[in-house]
N, CA, C and O of each residue as an XYZ file, in Angstrom:
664
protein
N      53.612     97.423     39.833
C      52.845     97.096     41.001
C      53.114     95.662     41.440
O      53.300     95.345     42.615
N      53.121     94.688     40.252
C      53.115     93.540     41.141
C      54.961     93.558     41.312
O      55.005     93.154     42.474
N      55.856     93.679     41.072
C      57.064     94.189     41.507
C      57.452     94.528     42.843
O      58.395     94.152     43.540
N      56.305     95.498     43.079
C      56.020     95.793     44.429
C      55.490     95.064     45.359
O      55.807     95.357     46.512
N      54.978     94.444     45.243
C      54.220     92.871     45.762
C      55.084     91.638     46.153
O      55.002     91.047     47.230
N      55.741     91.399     45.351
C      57.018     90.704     45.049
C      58.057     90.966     46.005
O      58.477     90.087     46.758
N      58.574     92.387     46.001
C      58.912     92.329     47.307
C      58.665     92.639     48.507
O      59.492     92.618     49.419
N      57.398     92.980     48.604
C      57.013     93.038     50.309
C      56.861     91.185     50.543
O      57.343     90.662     51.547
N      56.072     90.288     49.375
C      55.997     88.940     49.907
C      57.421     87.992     50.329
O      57.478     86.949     50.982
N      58.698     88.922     49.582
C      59.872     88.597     49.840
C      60.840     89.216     51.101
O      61.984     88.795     51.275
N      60.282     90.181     51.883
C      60.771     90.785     52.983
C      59.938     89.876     54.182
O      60.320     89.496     55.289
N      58.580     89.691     53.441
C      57.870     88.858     55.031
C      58.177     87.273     54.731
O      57.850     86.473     55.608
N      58.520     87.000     54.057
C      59.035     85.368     53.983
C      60.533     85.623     55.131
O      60.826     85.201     56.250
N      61.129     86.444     54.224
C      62.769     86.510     55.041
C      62.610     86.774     56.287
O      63.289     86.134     57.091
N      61.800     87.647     56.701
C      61.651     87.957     58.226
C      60.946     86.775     59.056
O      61.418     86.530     60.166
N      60.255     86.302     58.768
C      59.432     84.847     59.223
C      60.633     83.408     59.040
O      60.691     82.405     59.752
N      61.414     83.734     57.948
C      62.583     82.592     57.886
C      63.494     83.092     58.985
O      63.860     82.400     59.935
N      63.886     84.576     58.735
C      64.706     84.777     59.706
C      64.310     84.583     61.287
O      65.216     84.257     62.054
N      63.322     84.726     61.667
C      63.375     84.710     62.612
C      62.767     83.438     63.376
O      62.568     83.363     64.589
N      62.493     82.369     62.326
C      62.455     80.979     62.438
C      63.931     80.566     62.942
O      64.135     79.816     63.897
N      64.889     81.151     62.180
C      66.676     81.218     61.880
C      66.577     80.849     63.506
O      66.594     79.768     64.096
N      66.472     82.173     63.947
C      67.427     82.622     64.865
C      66.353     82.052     66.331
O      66.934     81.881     67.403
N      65.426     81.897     66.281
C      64.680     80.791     67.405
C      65.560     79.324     67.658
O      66.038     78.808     68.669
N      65.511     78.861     65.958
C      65.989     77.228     65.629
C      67.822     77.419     66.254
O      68.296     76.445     66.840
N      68.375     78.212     66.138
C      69.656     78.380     66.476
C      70.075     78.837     67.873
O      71.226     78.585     68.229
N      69.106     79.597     68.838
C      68.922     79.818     70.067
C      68.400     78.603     70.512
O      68.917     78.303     71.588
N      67.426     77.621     70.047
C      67.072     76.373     70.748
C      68.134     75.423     70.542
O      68.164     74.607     71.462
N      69.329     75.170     69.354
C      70.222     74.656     69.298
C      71.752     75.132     70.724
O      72.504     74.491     71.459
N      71.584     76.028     70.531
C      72.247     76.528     71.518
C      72.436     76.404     73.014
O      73.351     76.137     73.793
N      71.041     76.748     73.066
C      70.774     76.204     74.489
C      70.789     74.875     74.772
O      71.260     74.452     75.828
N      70.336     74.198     73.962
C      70.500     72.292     74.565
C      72.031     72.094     74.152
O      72.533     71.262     74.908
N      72.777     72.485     73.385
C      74.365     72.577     73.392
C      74.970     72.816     74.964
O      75.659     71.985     75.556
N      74.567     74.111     75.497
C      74.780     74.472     76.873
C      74.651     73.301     77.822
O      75.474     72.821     78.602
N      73.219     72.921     77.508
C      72.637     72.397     78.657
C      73.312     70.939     78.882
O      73.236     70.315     79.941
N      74.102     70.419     77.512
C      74.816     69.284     77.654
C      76.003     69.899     78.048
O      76.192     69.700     79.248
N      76.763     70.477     77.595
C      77.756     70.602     78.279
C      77.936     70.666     79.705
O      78.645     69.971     80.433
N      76.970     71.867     80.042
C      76.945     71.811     81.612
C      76.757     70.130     82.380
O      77.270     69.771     83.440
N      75.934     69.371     81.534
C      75.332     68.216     82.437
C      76.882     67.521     82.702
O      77.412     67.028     83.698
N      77.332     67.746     81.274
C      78.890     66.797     81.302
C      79.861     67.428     82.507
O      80.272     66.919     83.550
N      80.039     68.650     81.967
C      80.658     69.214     83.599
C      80.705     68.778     84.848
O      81.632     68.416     85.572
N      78.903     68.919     85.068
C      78.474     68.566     86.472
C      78.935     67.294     86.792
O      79.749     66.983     87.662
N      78.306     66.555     85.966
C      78.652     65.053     86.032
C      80.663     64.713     86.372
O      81.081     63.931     87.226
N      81.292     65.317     85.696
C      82.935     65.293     85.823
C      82.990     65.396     87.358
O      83.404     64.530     88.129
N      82.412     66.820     87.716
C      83.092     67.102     88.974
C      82.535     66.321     90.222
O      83.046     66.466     91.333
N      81.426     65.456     89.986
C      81.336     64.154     90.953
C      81.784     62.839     90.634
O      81.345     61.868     90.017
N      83.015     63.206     91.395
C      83.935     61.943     91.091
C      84.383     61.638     92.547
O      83.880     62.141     93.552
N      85.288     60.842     92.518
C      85.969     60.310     93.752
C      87.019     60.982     93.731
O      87.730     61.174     92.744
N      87.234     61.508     95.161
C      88.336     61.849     95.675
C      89.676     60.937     94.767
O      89.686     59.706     94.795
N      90.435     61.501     94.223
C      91.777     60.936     93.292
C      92.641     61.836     93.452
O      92.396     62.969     93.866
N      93.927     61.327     93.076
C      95.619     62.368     93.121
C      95.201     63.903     92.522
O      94.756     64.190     91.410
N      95.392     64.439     93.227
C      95.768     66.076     92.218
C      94.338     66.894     92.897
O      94.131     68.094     92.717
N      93.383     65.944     93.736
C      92.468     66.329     93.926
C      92.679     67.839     94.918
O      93.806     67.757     95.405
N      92.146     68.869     95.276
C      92.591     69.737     96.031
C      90.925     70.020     96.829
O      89.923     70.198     96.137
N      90.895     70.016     98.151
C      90.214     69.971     99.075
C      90.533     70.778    100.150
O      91.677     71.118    100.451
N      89.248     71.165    100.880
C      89.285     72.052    101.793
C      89.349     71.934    103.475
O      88.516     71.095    103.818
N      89.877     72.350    104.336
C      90.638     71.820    105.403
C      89.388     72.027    106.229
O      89.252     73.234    106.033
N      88.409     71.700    106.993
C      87.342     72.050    107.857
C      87.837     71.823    109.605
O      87.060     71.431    110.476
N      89.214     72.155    109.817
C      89.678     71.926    110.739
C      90.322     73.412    111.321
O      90.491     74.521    110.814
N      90.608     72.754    112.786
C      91.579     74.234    113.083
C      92.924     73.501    113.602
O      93.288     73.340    114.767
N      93.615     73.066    112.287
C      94.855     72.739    112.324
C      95.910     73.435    111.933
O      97.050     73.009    112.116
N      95.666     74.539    111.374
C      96.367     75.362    110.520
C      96.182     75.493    108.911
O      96.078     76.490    108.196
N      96.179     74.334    108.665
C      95.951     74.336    106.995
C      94.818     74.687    106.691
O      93.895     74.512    107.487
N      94.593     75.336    105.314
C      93.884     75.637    104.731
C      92.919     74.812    103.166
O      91.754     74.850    102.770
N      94.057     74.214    102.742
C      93.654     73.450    101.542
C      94.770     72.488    101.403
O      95.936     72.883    101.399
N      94.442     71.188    101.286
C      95.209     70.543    101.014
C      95.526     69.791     99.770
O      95.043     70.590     98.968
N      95.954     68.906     99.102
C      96.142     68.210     97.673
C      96.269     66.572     97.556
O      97.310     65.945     97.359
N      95.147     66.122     97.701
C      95.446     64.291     97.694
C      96.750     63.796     96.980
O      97.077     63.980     95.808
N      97.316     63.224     97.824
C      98.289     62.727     96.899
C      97.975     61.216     96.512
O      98.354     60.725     95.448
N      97.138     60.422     97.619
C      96.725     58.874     97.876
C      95.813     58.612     98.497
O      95.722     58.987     99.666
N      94.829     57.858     97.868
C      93.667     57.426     98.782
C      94.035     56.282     99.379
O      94.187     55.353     98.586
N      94.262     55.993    100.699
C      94.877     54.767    101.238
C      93.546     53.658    100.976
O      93.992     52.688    101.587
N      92.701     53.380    100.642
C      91.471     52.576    100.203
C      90.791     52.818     99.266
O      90.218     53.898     99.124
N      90.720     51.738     98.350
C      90.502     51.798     96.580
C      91.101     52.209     95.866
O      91.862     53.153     96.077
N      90.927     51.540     94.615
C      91.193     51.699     93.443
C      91.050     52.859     92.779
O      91.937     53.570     92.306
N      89.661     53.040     92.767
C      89.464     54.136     92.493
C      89.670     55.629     92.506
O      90.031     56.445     91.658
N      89.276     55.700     93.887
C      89.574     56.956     95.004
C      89.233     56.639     95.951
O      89.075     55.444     96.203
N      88.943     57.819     97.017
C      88.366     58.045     98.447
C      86.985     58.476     98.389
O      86.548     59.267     97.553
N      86.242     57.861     99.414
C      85.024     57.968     99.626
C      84.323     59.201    100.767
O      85.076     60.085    101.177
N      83.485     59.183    101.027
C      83.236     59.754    102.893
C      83.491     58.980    103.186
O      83.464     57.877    102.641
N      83.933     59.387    104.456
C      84.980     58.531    105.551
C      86.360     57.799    105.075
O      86.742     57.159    106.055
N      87.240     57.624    104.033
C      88.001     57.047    103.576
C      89.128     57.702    103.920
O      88.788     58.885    103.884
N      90.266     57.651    104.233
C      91.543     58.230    104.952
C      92.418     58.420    103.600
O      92.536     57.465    102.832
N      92.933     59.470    103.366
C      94.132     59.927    102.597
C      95.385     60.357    102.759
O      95.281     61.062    103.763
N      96.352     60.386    102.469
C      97.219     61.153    102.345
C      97.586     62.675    101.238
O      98.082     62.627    100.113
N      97.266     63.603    101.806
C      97.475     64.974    101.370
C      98.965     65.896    101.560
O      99.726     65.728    102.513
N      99.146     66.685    100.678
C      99.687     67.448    100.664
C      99.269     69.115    100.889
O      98.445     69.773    100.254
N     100.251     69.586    102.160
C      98.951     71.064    102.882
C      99.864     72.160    101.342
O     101.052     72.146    101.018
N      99.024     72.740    100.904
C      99.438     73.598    100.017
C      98.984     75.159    100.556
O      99.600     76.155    100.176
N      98.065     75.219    101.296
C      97.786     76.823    102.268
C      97.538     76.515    103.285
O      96.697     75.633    103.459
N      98.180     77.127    104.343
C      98.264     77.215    105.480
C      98.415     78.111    106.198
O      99.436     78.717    105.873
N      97.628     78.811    107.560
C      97.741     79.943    108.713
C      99.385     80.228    108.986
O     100.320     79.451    108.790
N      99.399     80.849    109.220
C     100.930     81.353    109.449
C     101.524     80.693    110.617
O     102.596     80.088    110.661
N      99.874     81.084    112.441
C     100.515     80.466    112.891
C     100.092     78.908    113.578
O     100.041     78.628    114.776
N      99.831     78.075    112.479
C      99.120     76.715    112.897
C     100.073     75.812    113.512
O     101.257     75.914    113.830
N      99.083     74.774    113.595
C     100.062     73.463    113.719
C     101.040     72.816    112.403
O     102.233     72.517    112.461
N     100.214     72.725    111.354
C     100.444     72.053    110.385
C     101.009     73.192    109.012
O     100.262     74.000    108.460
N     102.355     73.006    108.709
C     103.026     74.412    108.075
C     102.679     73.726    106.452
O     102.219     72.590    106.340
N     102.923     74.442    105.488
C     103.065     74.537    104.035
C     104.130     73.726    103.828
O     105.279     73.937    104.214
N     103.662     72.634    103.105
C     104.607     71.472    101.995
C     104.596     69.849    103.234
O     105.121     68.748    103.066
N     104.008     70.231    104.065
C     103.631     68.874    105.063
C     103.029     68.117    104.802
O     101.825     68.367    104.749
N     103.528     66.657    104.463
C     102.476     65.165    103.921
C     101.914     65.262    105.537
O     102.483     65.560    106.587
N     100.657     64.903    105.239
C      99.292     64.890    106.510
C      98.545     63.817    106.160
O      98.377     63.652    104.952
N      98.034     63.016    106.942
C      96.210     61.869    106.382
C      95.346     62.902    106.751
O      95.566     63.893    107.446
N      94.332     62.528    106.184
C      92.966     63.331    106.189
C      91.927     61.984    106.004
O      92.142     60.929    105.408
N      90.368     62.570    106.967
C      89.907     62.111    106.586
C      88.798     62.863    105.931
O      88.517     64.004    106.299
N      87.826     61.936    104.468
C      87.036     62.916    104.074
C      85.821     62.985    104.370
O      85.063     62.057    104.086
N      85.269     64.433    105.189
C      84.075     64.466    106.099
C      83.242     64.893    104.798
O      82.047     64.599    104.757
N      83.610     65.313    104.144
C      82.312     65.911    103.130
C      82.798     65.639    101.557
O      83.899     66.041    101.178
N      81.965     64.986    100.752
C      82.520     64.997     99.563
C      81.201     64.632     98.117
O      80.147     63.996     98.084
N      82.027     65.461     97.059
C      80.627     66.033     96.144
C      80.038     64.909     95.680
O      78.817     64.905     95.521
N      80.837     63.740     95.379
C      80.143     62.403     95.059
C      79.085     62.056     95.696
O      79.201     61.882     96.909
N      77.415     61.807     94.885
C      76.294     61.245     96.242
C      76.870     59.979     96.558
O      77.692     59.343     95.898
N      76.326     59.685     97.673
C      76.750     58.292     98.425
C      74.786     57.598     98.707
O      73.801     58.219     99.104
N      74.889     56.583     98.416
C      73.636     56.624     99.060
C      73.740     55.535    100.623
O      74.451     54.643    101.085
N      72.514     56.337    100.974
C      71.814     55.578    102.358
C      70.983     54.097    102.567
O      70.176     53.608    101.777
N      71.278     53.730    103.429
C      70.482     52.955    104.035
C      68.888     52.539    104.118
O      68.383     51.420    104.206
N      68.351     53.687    104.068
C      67.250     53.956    103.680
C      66.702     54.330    102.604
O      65.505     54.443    102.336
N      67.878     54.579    101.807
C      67.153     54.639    100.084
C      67.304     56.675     99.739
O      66.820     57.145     98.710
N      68.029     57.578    100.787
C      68.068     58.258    100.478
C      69.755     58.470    100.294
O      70.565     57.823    100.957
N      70.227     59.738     99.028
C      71.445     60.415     98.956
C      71.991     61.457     99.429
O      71.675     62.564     98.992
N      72.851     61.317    100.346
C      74.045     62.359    100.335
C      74.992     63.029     99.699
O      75.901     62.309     99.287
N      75.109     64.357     99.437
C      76.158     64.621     98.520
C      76.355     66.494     99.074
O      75.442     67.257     99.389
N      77.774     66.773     99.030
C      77.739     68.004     99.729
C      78.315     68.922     98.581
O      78.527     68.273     97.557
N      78.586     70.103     98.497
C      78.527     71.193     97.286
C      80.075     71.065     97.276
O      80.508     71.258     96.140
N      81.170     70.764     98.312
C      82.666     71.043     98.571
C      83.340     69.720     98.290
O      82.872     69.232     97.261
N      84.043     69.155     98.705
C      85.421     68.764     99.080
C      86.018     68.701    100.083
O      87.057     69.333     99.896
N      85.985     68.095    101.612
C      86.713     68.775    102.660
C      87.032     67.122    103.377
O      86.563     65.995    103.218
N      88.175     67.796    104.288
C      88.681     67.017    104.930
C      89.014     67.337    106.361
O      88.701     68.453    106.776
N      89.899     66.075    107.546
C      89.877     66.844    108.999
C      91.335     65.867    108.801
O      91.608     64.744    108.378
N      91.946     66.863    109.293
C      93.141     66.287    109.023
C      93.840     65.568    110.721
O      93.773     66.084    111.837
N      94.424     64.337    110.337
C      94.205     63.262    111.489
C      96.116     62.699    111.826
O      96.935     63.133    111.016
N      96.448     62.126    112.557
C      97.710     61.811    112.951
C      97.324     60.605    112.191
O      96.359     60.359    111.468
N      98.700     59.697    112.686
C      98.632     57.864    111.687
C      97.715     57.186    112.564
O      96.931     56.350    112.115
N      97.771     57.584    114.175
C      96.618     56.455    114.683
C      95.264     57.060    114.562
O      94.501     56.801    115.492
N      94.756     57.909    113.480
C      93.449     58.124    113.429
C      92.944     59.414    114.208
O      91.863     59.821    113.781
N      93.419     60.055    115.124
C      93.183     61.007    116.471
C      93.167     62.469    115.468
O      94.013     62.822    114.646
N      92.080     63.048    115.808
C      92.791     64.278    115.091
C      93.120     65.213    115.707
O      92.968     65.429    116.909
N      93.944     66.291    114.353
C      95.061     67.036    114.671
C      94.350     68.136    115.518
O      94.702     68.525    116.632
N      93.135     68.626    114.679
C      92.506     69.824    115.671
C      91.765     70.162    116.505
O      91.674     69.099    117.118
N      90.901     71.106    117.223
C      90.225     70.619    118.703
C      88.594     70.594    118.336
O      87.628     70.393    119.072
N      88.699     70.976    116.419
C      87.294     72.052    116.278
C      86.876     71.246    115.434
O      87.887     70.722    114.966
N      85.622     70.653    114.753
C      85.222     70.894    113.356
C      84.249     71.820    112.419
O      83.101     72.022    112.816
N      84.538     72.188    111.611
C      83.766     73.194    111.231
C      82.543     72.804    109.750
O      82.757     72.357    108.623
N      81.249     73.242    110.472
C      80.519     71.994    108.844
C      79.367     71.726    109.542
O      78.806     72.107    110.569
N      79.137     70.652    108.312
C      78.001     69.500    108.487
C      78.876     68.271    108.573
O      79.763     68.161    107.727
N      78.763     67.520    109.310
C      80.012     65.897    108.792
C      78.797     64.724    108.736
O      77.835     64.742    109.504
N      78.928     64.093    108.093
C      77.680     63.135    107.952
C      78.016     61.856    108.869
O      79.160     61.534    109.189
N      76.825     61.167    109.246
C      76.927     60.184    110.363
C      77.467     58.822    109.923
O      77.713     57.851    110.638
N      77.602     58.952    108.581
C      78.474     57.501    108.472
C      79.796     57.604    108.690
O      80.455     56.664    108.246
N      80.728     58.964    109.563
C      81.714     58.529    110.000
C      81.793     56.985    111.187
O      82.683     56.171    111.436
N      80.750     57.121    111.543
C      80.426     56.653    112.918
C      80.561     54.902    112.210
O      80.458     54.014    113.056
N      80.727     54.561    111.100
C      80.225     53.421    110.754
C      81.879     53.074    110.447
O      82.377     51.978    110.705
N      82.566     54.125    109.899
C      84.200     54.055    109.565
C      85.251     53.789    110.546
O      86.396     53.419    110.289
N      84.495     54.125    112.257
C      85.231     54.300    113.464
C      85.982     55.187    113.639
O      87.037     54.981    114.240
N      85.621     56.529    113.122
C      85.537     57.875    113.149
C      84.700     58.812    114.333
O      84.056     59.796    113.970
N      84.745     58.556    115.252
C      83.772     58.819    116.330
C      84.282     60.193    117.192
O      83.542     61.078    117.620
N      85.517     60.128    117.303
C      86.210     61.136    117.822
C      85.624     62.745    116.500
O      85.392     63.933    116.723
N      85.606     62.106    115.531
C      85.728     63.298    114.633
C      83.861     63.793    114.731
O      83.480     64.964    114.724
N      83.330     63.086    114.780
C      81.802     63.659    115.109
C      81.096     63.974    116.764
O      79.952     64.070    117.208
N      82.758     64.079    117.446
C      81.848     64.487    118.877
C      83.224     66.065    118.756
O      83.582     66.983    119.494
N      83.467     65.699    117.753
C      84.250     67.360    117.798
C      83.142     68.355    116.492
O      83.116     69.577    116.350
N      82.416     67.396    115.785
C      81.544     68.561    114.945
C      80.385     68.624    116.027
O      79.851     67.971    116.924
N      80.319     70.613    114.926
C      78.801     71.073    115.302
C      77.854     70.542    114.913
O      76.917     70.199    115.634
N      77.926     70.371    113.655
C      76.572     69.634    112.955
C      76.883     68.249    112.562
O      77.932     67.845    112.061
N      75.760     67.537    112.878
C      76.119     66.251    112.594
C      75.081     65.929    111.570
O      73.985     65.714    112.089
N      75.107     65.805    109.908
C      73.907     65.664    108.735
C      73.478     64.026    108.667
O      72.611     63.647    107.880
């Protein structure tokens, strides 16, 4: 009898350990996740840099292009900061064909920027409007939100061609 005792008090210990186990190892887990993800997130707001690949919000033909140079900073490119890209997809029948060095400028980008007033900007993409050397751009359209500190870059042409102005 007490044999028997012995091990039922040894099945409800194990089950109460075990399933202490497997709580303590699901809560390990999850804050494992939850850093990783933060690190992720955190990576992918960066500055526009080489290799970067961005999305064309224009109707120039291209589709996605590939920073090759941020013509301002060290670092990278900002909103509003002018680049040089490489078009890697492009409409069949655009202006701007596949393997064409282009400037761009960047209307939207995931890095927050902050405001003037103490608030941040920061958009979910990557995008650009792709522009000739004197600044004019290439297409007739913009497509988006473009935020109003182009207007501060002397980007003005490019926010009386967007719909939305954020």
């Amino acid at each position: 009898m007490a044999a028997g005792l012995a091990s039922k008090w040894s099945r409800v210990g194990r089950s109460l350990l075990g399933g202490l186990g497997n709580n303590l190892s699901n809560l390990l887990n999850t804050s494992l996740e939850m850093a990783c993800n933060n690190s992720l997130s955190q990576q992918q707001r960066t500055f526009i840099q080489m290799r970067t690949v961005l999305k064309v919000v224009d109707n120039s033909g291209a589709k996605k292009v590939m920073c090759i140079q941020a013509l301002k900073g060290k670092k990278g490119a900002r909103l509003g900061d002018t680049i040089v890209a490489s078009v890697k997809e492009a409409h069949p029948n655009g202006k701007v064909k596949k393997g064409k060095v282009v400037y761009g400028v960047v209307v939207r980008a995931a890095m927050q920027r902050g405001r003037c007033d103490g608030s941040e900007v920061k958009f979910d993409d990557n995008a650009v409007v792709l522009v000739d050397k004197q600044g004019q751009p290439i297409g007739t359209r913009v497509f988006g939100p473009v935020p109003h500190e182009l207007r501060k870059k002397k980007h003005v042409k490019i926010l009386t061609l967007a719909g939305h102005i954020a």
